[in-house]
KEKE-3310 file (N, C-alpha, C; in steps of 0.2 Angstrom, whole numbers, plus 5000, padded with zeros to 4 digits):
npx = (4299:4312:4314:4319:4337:4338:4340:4355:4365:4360:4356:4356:4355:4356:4355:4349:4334:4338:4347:4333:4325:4333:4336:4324:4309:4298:4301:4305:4294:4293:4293:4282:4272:4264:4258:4246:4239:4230:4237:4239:4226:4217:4222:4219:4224:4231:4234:4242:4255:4269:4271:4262:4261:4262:4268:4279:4286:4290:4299:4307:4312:4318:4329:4330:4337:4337:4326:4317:4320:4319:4305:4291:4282:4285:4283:4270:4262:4249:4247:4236:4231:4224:4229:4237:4225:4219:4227:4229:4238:4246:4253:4265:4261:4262:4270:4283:4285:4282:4297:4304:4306:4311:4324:4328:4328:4338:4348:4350:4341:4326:4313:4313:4305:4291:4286:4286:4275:4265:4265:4262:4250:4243:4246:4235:4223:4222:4224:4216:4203:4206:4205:4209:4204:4203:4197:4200:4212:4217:4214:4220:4236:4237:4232:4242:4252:4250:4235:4231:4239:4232:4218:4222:4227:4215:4204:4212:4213:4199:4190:4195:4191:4176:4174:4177:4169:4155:4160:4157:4169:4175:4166:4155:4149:4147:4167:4172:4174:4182:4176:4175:4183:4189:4195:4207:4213:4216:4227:4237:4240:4248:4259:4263:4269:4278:4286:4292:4298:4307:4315:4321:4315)
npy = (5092:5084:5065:5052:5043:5030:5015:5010:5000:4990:4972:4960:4942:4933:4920:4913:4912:4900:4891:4888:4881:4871:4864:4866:4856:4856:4868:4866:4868:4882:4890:4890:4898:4911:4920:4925:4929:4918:4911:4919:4926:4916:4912:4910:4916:4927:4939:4941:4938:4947:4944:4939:4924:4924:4935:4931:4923:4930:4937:4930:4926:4937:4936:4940:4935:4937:4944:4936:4921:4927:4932:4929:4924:4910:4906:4907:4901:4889:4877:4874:4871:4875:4885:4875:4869:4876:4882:4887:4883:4873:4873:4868:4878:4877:4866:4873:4880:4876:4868:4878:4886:4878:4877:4886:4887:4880:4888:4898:4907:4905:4911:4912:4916:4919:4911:4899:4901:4903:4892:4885:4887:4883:4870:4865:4868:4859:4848:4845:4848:4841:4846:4864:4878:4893:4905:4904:4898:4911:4920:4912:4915:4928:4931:4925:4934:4940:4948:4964:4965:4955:4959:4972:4968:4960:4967:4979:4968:4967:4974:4963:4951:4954:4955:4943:4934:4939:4937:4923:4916:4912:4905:4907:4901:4888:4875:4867:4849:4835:4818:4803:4808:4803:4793:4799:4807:4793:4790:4800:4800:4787:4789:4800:4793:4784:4793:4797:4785:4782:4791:4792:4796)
npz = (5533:5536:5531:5547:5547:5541:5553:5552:5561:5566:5568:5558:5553:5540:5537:5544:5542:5532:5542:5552:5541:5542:5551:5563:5568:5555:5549:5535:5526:5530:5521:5512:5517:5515:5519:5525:5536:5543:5553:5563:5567:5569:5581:5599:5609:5603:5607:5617:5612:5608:5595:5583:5573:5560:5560:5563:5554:5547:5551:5554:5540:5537:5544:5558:5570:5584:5591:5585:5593:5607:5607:5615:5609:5608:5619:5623:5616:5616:5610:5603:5591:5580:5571:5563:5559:5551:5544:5525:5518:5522:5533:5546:5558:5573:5577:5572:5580:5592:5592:5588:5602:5608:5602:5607:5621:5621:5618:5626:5628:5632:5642:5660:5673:5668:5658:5666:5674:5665:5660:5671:5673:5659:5662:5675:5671:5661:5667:5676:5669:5656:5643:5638:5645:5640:5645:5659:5660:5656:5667:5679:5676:5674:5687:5694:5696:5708:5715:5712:5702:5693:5693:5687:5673:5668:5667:5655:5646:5644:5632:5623:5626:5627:5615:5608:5615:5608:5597:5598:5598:5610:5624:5637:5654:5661:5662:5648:5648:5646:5642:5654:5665:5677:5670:5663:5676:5683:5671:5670:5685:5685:5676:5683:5692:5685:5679:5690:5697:5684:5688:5699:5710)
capx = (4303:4318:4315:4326:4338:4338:4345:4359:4369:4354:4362:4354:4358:4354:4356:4344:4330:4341:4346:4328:4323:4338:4338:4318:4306:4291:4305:4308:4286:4291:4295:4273:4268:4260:4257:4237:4237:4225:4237:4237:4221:4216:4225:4215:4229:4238:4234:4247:4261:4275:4273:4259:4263:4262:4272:4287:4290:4291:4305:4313:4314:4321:4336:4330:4335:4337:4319:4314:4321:4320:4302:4287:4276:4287:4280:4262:4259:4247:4248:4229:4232:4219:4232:4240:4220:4217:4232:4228:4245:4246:4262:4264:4262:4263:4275:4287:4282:4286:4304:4310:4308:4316:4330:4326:4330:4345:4354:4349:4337:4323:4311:4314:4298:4285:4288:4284:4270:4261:4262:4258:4243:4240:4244:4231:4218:4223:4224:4209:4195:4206:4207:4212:4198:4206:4196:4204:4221:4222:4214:4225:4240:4234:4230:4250:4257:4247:4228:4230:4241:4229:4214:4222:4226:4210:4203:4216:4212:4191:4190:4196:4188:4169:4175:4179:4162:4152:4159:4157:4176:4174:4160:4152:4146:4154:4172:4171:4177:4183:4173:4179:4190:4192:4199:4211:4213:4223:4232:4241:4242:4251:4260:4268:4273:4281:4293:4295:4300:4313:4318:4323:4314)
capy = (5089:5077:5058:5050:5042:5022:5011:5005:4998:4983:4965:4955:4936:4932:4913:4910:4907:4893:4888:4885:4875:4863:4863:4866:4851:4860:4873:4865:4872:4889:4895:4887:4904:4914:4929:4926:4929:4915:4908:4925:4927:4910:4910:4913:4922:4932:4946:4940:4937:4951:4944:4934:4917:4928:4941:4930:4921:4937:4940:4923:4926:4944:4937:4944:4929:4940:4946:4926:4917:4931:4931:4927:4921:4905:4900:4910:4896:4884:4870:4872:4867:4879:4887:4872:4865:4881:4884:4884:4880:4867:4873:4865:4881:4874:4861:4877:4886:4872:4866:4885:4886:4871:4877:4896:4885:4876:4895:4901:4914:4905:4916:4910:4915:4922:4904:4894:4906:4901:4882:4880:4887:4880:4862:4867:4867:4854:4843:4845:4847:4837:4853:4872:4882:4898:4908:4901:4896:4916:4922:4910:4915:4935:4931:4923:4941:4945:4951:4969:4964:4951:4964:4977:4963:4957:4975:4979:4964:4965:4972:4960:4946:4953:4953:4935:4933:4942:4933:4917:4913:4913:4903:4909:4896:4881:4874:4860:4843:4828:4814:4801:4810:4797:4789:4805:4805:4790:4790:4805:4797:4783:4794:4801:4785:4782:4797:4797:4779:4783:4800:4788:4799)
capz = (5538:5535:5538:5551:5543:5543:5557:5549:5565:5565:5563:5554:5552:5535:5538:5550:5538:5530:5550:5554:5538:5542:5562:5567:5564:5549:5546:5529:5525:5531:5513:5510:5522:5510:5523:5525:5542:5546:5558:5569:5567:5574:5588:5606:5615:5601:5611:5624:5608:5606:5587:5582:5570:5553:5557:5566:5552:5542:5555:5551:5534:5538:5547:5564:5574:5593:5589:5586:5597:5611:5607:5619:5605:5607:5624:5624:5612:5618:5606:5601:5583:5576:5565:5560:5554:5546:5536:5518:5513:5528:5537:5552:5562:5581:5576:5571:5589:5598:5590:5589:5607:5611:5602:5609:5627:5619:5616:5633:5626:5635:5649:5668:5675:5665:5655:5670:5675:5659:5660:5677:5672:5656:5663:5678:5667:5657:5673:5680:5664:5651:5641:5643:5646:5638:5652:5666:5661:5656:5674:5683:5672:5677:5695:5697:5698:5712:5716:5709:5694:5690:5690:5681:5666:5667:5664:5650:5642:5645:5629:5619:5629:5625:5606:5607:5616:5602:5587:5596:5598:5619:5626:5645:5658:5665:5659:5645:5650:5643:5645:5657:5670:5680:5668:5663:5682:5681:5668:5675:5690:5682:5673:5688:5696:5681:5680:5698:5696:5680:5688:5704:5717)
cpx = (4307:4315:4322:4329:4339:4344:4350:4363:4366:4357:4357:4356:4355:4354:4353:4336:4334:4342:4341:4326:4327:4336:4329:4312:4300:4295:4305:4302:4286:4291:4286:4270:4269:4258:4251:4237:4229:4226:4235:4230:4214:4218:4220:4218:4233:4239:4241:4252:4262:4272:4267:4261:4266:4269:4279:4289:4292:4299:4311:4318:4319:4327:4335:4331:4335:4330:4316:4314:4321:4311:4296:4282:4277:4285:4272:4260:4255:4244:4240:4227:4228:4224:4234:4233:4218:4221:4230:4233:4249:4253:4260:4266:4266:4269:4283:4288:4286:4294:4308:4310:4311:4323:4331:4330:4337:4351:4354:4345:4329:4320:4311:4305:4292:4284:4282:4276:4264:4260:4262:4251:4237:4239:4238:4226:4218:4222:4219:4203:4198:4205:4208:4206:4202:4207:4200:4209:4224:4221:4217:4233:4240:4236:4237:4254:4255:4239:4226:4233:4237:4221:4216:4224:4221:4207:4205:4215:4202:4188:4188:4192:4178:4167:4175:4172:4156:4153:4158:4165:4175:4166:4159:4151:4152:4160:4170:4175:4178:4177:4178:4185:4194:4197:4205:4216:4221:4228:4236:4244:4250:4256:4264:4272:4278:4287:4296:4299:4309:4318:4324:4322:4311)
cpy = (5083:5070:5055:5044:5033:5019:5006:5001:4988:4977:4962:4948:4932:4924:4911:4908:4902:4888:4887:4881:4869:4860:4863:4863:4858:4863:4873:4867:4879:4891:4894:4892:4908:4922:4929:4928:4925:4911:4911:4925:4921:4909:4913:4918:4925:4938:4945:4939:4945:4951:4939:4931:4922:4932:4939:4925:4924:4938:4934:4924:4933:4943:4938:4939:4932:4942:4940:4923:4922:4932:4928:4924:4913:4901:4902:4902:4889:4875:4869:4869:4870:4882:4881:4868:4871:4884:4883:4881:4875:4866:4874:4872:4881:4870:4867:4880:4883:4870:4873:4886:4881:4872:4883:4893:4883:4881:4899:4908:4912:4910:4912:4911:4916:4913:4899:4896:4903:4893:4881:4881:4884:4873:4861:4864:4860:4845:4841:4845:4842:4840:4860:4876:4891:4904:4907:4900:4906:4921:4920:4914:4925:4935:4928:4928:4943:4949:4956:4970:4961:4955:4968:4972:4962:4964:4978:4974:4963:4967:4968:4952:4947:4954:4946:4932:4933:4939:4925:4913:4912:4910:4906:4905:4892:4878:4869:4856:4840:4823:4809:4804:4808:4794:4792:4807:4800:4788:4796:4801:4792:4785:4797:4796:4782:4784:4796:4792:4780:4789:4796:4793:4795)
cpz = (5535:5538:5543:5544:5544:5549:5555:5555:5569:5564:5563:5552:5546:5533:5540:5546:5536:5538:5551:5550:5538:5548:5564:5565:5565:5546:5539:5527:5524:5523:5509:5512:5517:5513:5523:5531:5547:5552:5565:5572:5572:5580:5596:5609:5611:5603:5617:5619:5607:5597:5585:5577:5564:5554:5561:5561:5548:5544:5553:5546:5532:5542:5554:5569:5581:5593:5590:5591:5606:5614:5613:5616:5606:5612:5627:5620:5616:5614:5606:5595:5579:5572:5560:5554:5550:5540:5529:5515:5519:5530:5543:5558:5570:5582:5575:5577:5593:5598:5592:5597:5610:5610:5607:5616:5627:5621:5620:5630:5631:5641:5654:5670:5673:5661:5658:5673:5671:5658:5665:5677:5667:5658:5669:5674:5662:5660:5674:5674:5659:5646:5642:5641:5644:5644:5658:5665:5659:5664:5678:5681:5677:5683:5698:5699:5704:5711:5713:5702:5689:5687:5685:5674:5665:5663:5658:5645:5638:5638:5623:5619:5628:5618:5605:5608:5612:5596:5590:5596:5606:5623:5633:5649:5659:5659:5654:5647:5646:5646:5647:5661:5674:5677:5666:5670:5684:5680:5671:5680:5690:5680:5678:5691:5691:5680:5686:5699:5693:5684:5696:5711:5723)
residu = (UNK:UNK:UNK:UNK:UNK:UNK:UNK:UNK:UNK:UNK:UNK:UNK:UNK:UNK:UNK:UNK:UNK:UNK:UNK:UNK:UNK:UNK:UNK:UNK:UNK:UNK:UNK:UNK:UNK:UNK:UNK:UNK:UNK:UNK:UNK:UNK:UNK:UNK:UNK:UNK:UNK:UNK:UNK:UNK:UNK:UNK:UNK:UNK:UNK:UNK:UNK:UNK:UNK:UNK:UNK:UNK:UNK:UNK:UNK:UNK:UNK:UNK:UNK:UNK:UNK:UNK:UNK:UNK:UNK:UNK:UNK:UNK:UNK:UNK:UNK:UNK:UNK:UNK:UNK:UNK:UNK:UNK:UNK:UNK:UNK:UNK:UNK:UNK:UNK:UNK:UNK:UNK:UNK:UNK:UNK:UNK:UNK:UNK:UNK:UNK:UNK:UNK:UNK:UNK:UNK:UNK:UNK:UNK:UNK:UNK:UNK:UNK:UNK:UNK:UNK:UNK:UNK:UNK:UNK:UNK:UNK:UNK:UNK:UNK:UNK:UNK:UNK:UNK:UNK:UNK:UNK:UNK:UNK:UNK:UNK:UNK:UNK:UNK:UNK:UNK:UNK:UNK:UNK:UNK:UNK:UNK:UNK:UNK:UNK:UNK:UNK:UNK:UNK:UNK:UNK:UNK:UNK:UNK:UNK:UNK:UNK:UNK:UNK:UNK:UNK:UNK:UNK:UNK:UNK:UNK:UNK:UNK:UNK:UNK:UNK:UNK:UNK:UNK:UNK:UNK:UNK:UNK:UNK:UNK:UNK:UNK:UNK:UNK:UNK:UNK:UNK:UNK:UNK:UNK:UNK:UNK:UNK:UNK:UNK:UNK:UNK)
# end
């Protein structure tokens, strides 16, 4: 049997690695990523990336900048920093995540509601315990589409979720908290009075 024949029609921007080393704060590290796949591997929710860490900045270096910047890896990112403390070759993975969607937003590639969806959840959780309880902010996150949308993810997902359980990556019982909420509370508080202030609402 014949192979097909390659998709030559493909465009590739062979720039765009140099364009992110100059324009995207870490950028100028990506050429340190060695392809371990420690940062993929560490991440909580790579199950919910199109592309996990590893193999998006495979696509950098490949030019694929519609692919990248188009990607969902850019705002799944919950800024845990577990990749960035385990990198052997200490490239600022999250700090890369973060910038490239900022520009991703700059160039109207950004997602409208899936986007929103995902940080009204993580910051939920983030509100309320003073960290993101992984469970919770992806159940919320699930349970925003709706009751039966939110089951069926959850299911599709379950899984993956009693893998996470078994190595010890996913604890069970009550959320973990920060101490001092009150005092978390507050600040927030504050913290709004402040924008709301500058914002001149």
């Amino acid at each position: 049997m014949t192979a097909p024949a390659p998709d030559t029609t493909r465009k590739y921007d062979l720039a765009f690695a140099k364009w992110v080393y100059k324009n995207v704060n870490g950028g100028d590290k990506l050429s340190m990523c060695m392809q371990c796949g420690m940062c993929s591997g560490s991440c909580p929710i790579g199950v919910q990336m199109d592309y996990g860490p590893r193999k998006l900045f495979m696509m950098i270096r490949a030019g694929m900048k519609e692919e990248v910047l188009s990607s969902n890896t850019l705002w799944n990112c919950t800024s845990c920093y577990r990749c960035v403390v385990r990198c052997p070759r200490s490239v600022p993975v999250t700090y890369i995540l973060q910038d490239l969607a900022a520009k991703a937003s700059e160039l109207g590639y950004a997602p409208k509601k899936e986007n929103k969806r995902f940080a009204d959840s993580f910051w939920w959780s983030a509100r309320l315990f003073g960290r993101t309880d992984e469970r919770l902010v992806t159940a919320k996150y699930y349970f925003s589409f709706g009751l039966s949308e939110g089951i069926k993810r959850g299911l599709d997902n379950l899984k993956i979720a009693m893998g996470m359980i078994k190595a010890g990556r996913m604890h069970i019982g009550m959320p973990h908290t920060v101490k001092g909420r009150k005092g978390l509370q507050a600040a927030l508080k504050k913290a709004a009075e402040i924008e709301a202030r500058q914002s001149g609402v």
